[in-house]
C-alpha positions as CSV (number, residue, x, y, z in Angstrom):
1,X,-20.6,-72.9,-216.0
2,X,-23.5,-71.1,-217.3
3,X,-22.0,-67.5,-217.8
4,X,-18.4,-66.7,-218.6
5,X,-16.8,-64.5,-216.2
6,X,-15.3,-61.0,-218.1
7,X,-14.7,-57.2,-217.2
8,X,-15.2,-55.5,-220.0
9,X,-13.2,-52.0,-220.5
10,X,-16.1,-49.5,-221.2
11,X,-13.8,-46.0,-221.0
12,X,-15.1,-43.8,-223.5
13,X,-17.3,-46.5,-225.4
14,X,-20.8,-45.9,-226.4
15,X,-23.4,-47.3,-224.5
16,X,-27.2,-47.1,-224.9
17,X,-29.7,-46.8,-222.3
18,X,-33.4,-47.2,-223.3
19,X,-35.6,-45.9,-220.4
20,X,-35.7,-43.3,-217.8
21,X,-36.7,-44.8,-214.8
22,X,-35.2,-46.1,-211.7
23,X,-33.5,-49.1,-213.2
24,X,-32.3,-47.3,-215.3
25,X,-30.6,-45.0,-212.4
26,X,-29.0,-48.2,-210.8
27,X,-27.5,-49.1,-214.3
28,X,-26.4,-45.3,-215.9
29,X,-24.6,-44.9,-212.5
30,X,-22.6,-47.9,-213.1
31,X,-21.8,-47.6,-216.6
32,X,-20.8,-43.8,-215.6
33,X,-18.3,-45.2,-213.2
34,X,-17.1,-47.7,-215.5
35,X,-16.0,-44.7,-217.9
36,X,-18.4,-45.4,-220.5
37,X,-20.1,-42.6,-223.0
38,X,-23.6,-43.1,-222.3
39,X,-26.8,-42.3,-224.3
40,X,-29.8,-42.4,-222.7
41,X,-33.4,-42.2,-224.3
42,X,-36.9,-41.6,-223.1
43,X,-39.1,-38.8,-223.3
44,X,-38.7,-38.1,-219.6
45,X,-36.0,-38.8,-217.1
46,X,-36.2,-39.1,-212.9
47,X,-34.4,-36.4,-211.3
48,X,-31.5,-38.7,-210.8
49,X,-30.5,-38.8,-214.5
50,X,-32.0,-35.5,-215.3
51,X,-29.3,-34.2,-212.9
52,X,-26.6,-36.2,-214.9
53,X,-27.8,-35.2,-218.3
54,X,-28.0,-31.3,-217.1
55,X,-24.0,-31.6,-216.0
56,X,-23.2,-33.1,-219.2
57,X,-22.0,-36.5,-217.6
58,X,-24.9,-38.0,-220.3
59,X,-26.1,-37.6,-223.8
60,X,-29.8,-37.7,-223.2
61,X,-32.6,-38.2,-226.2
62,X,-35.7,-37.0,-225.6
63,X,-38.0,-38.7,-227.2
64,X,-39.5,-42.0,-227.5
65,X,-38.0,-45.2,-228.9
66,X,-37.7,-45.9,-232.3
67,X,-35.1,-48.8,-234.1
68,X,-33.4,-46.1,-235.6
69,X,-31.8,-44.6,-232.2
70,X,-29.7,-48.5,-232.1
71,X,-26.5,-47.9,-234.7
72,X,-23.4,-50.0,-234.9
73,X,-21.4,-46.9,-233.0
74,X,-22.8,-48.4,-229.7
75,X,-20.7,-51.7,-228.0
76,X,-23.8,-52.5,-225.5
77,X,-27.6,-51.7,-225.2
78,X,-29.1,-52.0,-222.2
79,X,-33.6,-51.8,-222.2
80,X,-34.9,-51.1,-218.9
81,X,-38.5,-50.0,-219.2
82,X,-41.7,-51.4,-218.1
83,X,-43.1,-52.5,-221.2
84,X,-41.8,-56.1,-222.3
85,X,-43.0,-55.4,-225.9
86,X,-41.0,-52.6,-226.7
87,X,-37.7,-53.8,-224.1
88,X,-37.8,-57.2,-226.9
89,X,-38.0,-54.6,-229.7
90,X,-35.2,-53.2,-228.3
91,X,-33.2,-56.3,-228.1
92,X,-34.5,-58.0,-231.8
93,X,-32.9,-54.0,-232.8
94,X,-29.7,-54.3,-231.3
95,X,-29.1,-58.5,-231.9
96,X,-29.5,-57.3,-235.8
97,X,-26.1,-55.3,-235.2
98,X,-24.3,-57.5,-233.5
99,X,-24.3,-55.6,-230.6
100,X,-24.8,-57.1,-227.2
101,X,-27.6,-56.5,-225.0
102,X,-29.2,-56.7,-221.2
103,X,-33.0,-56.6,-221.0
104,X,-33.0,-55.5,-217.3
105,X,-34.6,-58.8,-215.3
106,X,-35.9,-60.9,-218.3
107,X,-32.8,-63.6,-218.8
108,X,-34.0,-64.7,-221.8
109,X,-33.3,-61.6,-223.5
110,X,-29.8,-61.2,-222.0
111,X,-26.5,-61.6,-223.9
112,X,-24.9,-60.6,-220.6
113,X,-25.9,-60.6,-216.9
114,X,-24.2,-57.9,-214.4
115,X,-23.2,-59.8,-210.8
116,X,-23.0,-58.6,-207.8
117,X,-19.9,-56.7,-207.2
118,X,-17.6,-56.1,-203.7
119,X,-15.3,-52.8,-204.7
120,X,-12.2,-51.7,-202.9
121,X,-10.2,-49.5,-205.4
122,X,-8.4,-51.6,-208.2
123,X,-10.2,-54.7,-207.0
124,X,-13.2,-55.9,-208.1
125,X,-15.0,-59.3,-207.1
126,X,-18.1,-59.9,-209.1
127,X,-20.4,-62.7,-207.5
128,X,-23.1,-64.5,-209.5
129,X,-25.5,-67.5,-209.4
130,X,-27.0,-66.8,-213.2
131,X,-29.9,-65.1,-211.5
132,X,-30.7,-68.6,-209.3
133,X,-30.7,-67.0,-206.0
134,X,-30.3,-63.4,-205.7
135,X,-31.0,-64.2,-201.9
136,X,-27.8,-66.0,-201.6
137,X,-25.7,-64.4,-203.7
138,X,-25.9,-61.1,-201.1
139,X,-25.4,-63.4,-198.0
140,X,-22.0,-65.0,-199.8
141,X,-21.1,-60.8,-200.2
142,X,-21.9,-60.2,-196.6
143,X,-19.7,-62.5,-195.9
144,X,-17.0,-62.1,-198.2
145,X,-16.9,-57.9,-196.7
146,X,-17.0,-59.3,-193.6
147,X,-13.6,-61.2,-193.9
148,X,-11.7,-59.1,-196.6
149,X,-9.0,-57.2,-195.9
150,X,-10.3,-53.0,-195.4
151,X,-7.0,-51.8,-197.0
152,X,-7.6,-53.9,-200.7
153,X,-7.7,-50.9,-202.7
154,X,-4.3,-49.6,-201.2
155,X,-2.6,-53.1,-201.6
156,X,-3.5,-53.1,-204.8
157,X,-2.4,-49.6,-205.4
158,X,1.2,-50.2,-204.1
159,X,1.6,-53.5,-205.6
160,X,0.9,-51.6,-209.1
161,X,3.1,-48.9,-208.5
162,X,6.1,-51.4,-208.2
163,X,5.5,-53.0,-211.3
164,X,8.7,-51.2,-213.1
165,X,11.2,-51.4,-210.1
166,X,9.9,-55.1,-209.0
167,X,11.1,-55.9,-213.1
168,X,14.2,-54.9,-213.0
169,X,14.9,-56.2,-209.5
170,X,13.6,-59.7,-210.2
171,X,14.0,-60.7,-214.5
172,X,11.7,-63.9,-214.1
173,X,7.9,-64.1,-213.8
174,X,8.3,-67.0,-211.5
175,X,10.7,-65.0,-209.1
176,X,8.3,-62.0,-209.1
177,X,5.3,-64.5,-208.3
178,X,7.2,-65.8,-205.6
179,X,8.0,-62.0,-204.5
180,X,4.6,-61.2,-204.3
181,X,3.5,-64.4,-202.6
182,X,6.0,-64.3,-200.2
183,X,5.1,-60.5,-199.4
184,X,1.3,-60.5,-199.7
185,X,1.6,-63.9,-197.0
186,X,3.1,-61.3,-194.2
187,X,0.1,-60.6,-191.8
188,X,1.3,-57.0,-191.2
189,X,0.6,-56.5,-194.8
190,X,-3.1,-56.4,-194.4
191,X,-2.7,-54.3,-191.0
192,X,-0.9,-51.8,-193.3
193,X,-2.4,-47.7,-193.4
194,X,-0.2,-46.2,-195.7
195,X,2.0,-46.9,-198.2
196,X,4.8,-45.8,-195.9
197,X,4.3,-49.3,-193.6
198,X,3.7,-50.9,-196.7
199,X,7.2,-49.9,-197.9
200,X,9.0,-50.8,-195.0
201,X,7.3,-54.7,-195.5
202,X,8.5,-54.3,-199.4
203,X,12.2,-53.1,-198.5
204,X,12.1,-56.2,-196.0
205,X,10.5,-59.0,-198.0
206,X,13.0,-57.7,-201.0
207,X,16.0,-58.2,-198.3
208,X,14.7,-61.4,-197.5
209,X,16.2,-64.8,-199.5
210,X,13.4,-66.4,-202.0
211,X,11.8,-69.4,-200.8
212,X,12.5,-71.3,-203.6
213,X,12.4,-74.7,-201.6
214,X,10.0,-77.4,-203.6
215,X,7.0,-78.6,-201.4
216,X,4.7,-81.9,-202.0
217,X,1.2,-81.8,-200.4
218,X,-0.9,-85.2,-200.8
219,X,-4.3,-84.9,-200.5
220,X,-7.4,-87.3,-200.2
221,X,-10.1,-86.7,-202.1
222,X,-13.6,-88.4,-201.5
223,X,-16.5,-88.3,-203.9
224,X,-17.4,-84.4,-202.6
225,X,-14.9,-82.0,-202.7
226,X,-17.2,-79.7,-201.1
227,X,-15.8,-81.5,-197.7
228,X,-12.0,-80.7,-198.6
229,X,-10.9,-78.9,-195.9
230,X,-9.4,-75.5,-196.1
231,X,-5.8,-76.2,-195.8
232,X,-6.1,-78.2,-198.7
233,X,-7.2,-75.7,-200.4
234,X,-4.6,-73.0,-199.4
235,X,-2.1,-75.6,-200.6
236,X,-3.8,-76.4,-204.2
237,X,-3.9,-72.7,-204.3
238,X,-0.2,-72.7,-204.3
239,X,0.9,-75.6,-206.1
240,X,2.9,-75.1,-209.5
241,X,2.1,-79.3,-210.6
242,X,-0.8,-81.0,-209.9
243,X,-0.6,-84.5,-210.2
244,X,-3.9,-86.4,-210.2
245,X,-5.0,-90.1,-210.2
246,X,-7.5,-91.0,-212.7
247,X,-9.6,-92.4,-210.2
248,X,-10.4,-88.9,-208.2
249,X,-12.8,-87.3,-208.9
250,X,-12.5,-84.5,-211.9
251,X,-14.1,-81.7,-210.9
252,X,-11.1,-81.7,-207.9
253,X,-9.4,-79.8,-210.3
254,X,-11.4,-76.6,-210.5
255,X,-10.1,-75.9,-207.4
256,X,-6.6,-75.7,-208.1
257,X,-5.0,-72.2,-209.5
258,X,-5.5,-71.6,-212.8
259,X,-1.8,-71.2,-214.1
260,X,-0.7,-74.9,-212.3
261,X,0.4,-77.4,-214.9
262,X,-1.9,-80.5,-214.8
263,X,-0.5,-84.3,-215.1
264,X,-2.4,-87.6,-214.4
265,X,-1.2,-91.0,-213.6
266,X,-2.7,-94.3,-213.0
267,X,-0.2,-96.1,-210.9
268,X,2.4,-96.1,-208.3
269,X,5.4,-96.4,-210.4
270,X,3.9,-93.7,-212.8
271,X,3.8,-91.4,-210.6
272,X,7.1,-92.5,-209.0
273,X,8.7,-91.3,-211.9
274,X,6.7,-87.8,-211.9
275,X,7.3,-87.0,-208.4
276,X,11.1,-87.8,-209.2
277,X,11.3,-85.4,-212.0
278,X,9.2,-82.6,-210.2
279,X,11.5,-83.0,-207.0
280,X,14.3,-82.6,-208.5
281,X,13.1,-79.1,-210.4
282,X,12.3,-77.9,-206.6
283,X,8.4,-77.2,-207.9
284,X,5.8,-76.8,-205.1
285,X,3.5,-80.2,-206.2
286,X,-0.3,-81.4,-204.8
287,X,-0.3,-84.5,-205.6
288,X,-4.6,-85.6,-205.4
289,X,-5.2,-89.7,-204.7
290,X,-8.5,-91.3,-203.6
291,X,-9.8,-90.9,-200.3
292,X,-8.9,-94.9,-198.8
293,X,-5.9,-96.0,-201.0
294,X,-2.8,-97.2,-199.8
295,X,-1.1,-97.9,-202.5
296,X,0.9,-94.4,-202.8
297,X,2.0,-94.4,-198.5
298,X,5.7,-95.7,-199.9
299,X,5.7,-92.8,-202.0
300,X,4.8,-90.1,-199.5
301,X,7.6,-90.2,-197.1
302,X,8.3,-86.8,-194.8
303,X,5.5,-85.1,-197.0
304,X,2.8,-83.4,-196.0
305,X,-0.9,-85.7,-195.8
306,X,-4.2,-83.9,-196.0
């Protein structure tokens, strides 16, 4: 993983913006939206951000760039101009702060990249390849709008405004997970208008008993687990254990949700004895053996073989 994934809060933090061109549009309009207090310097702006700057959404600078304009007061320093010389100027400026900084399009002098981002109100799903493929990375969004629910934003909305009630209805984190699943799983849920129908599925789903059966799904894994198939994945997705041979393959694992506790064995009676325990504590399990083994079939019983 070349770049860590983070969303940074930028609400009233000071941002700096050298350059008044059109990249620096595209970036100024983000950061505006993002919250943050942006500065913006160049002896000249396009109408764009002279607009902004003339309604006060922007502190603008007019002048050219010197090393004193970069202070410790800003969190992030963006250089967008056409001249390489004085963009690395402004980055050698802002890297002697300790503040991080974006040359627009010249990696190198990046602390941070920006990704591509699909918005629908409270959720946002950033898409990068590390600046590999930009070609690719706006077919995967294409996609990705294609199949995602229109009503996100309004999901996410109500979900957020039953985070008190939902509390004192259900004390455990585990029971509120298993809430949310359970609700979030109905289909009419993404069919939902308004938060009146999406009431009516809360009411229900809260009337409704818990699933709080235990589950084990065995799946095969081969040496690419680029060919699982999907409904593997839905079911790694869901898993609270995964238990995992030492002989499969590692990177298996990457797939699985993030918050799943993680065991590996390297036998039949071993994991015998895990299964046991896990069983018994009604957890939803994957349980991930090499793809042509037949040494665990005793062991699998009524479960479920992917």
């Amino acid at each position: 993983m070349r770049y860590f994934p983070l969303f940074l809060d930028l609400i009233d933090k000071p941002v700096l913006v050298v350059g008044g061109g059109e990249v620096a549009s595209r970036k100024v309009e983000a950061l505006l939206k993002a919250g943050a207090d942006v500065t913006i310097v160049s002896p000249t702006l396009v109408d764009f951000l002279s607009k902004l700057a003339s309604e006060h959404q922007l502190r603008w600078v007019q002048r050219f760039y010197s090393s004193d304009i970069v202070t410790k007061s800003f969190v992030q320093v963006w250089a967008t101009t056409d001249n390489p010389e004085l963009n690395h100027q402004v980055y050698k400026d802002a890297k002697e702060l300790g503040i991080l900084v974006n040359v627009v399009d010249d990696k190198p002098y990046c602390d941070f990249i920006t990704p591509s981002m699909i918005n629908r109100g409270r959720i946002q799903i950033a898409i990068s390849s590390g600046g590999a493929s930009p070609v690719l990375i706006r077919n995967i969004r294409e996609k990705l709008e294609s199949i995602l629910p229109q009503n996100l934003g309004l999901m996410a909305d109500f979900a957020n405004s039953k985070r008190n009630s939902i509390k004192e209805a259900l004390p455990s984190v585990d029971l509120r997970r298993k809430f949310w699943e359970q609700f979030f799983s109905n289909p009419e849920v993404e069919n939902a208008r308004d938060n009146r129908e999406l009431e009516a599925i809360y009411q229900a789903t809260m009337a409704t008993p818990l699933d709080e059966k235990g589950s084990c799904t065995w799946v095969h894994v081969g040496k690419d687990v680029e060919m699982l198939p999907i409904k593997a994945v839905r079911y790694m997705q869901q898993a609270e254990l995964a238990l995992y041979s030492t002989r499969c393959e590692a990177n298996v694992l990457e797939l699985i949700r993030r918050d799943a506790e993680r065991e590996d064995f390297s036998s039949a009676a071993e994991l015998s004895d895990m299964l046991a325990k896990a069983k018994a504590e009604k957890l939803r399990i994957c349980v991930f053996i090499p793809q042509g083994t037949s040494e665990f079939v005793l062991l699998q019983g009524q479960d479920l073989v992917i």
